[in-house]
C-alpha positions as CSV (number, residue, x, y, z in Angstrom):
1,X,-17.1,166.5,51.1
2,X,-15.3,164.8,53.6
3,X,-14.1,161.6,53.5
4,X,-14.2,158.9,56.8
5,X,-11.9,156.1,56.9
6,X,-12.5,152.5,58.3
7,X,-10.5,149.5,58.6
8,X,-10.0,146.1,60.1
9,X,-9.0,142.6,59.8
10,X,-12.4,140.1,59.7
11,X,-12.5,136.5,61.0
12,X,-13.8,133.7,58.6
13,X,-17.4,134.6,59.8
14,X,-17.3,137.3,61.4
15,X,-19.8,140.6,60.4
16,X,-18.8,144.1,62.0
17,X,-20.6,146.7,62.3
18,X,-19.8,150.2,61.4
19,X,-21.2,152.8,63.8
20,X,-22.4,155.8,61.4
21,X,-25.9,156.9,63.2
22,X,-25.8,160.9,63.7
23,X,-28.3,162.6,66.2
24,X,-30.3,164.8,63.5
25,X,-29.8,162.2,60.7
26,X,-28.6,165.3,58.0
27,X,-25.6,163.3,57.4
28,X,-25.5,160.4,54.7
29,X,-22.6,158.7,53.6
30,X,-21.8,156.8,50.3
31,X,-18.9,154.0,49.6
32,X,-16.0,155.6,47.9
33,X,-13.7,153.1,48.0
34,X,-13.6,149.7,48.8
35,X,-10.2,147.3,49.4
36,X,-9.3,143.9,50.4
37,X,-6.1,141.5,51.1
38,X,-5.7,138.6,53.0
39,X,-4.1,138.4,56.5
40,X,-1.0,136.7,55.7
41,X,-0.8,136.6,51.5
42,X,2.8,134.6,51.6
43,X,1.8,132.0,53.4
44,X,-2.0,131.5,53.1
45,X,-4.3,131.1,50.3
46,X,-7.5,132.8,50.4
47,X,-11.2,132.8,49.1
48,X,-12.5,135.2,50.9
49,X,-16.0,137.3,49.9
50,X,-16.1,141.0,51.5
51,X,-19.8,141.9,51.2
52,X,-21.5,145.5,52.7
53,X,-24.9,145.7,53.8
54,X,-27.4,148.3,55.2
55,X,-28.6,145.9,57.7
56,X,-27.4,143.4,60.0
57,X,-27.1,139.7,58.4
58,X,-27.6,136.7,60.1
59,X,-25.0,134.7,58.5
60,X,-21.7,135.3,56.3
61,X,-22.2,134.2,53.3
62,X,-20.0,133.6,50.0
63,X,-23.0,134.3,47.8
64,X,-23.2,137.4,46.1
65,X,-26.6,138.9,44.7
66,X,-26.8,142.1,43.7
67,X,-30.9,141.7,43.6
68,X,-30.6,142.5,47.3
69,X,-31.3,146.0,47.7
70,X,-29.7,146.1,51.2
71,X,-26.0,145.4,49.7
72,X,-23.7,148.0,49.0
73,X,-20.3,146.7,48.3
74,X,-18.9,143.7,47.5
75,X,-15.3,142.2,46.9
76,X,-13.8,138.4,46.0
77,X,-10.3,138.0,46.5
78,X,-8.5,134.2,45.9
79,X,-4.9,133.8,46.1
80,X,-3.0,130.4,46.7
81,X,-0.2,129.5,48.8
82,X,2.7,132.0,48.1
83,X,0.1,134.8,46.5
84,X,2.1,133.8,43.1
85,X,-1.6,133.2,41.3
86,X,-3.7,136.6,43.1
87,X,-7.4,137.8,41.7
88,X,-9.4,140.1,43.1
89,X,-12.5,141.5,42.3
90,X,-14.4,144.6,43.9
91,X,-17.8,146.1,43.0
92,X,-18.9,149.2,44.8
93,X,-23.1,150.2,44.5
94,X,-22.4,153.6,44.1
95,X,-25.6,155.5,44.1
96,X,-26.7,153.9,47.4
97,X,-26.9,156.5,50.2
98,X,-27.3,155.5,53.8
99,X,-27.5,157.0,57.1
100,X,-27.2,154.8,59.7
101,X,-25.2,151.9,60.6
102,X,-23.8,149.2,57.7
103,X,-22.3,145.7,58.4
104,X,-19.3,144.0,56.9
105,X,-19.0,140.6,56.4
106,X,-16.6,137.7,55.6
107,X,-16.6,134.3,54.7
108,X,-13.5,132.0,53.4
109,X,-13.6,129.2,51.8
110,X,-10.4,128.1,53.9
111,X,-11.3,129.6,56.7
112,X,-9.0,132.3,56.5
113,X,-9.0,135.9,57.9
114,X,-8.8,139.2,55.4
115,X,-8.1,142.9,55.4
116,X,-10.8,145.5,54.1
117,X,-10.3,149.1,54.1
118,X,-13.2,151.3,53.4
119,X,-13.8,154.8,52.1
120,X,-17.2,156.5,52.7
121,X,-18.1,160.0,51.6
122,X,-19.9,161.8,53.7
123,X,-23.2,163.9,52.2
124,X,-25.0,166.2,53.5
125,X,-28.7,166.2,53.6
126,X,-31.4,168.7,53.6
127,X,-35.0,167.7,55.4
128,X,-36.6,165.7,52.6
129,X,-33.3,163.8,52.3
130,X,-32.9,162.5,55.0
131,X,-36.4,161.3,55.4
132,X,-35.9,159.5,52.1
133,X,-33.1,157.7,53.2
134,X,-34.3,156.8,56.9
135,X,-37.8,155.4,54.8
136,X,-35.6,153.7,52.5
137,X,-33.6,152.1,55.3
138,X,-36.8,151.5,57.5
139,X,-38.1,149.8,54.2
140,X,-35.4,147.6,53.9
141,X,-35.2,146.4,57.4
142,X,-38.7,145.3,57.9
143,X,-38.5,143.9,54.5
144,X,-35.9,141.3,54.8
């Protein structure tokens, strides 16, 4: 299956949103890989949380609970000054597909700025798929 490719550097803050929404809705897509690294590692230290969800948050937060069925992906990364001391942890729900858009998030302890690149696979889907994952998705919007 073929693989799409995102990237971008995220504001302490700051949600993106990744525009994945396909006119017939027979494509879905699943996390693959997900990667992290702070702006300027050398320089800066970092506590920045990388979290992926299925629908748009209101805020960017550094909690992480994997009870919410909307999150796909999450990563912690902390570093100090210099990037002598470096941990980095990245967990990746990978029997979650989706269809339309997902949303990326930061928050920093430090108000710092990190680095995510992102893998999805893309899936096909017949008819009954893809209303299963557009319910799903519809479910967990008016849920929240």
């Amino acid at each position: 299956m073929p693989i799409k490719t995102f990237r971008g550097l995220l504001d302490n803050g700051q949600q993106e949103r990744i525009r994945l929404q396909s006119i017939d809705g027979k494509k879905g897509y699943r996390i693959k890989k997900l990667e992290i690294i702070a702006e300027n590692p050398q320089t800066q230290g970092n506590e920045s949380v990388i979290k992926v969800f299925t629908i748009e948050q209101t805020a960017s937060t550094a909690d992480i609970n994997f009870s919410e069925q909307t999150l796909l992906a999450a990563g912690f990364l902390t570093s100090d000054h210099g990037a002598s001391q470096m941990f980095k942890d990245i967990v990746v729900v990978d029997s979650m597909v989706f269809s339309q858009d997902i949303f990326i998030t930061h928050n920093d302890q430090q108000g710092n700025k990190c680095n995510f690149y992102m893998e999805l696979e893309q899936i096909s889907l017949d008819d009954v798929e893809a209303t299963a994952v557009i319910l799903k998705s519809f479910r967990n919007t008016n849920t929240v």
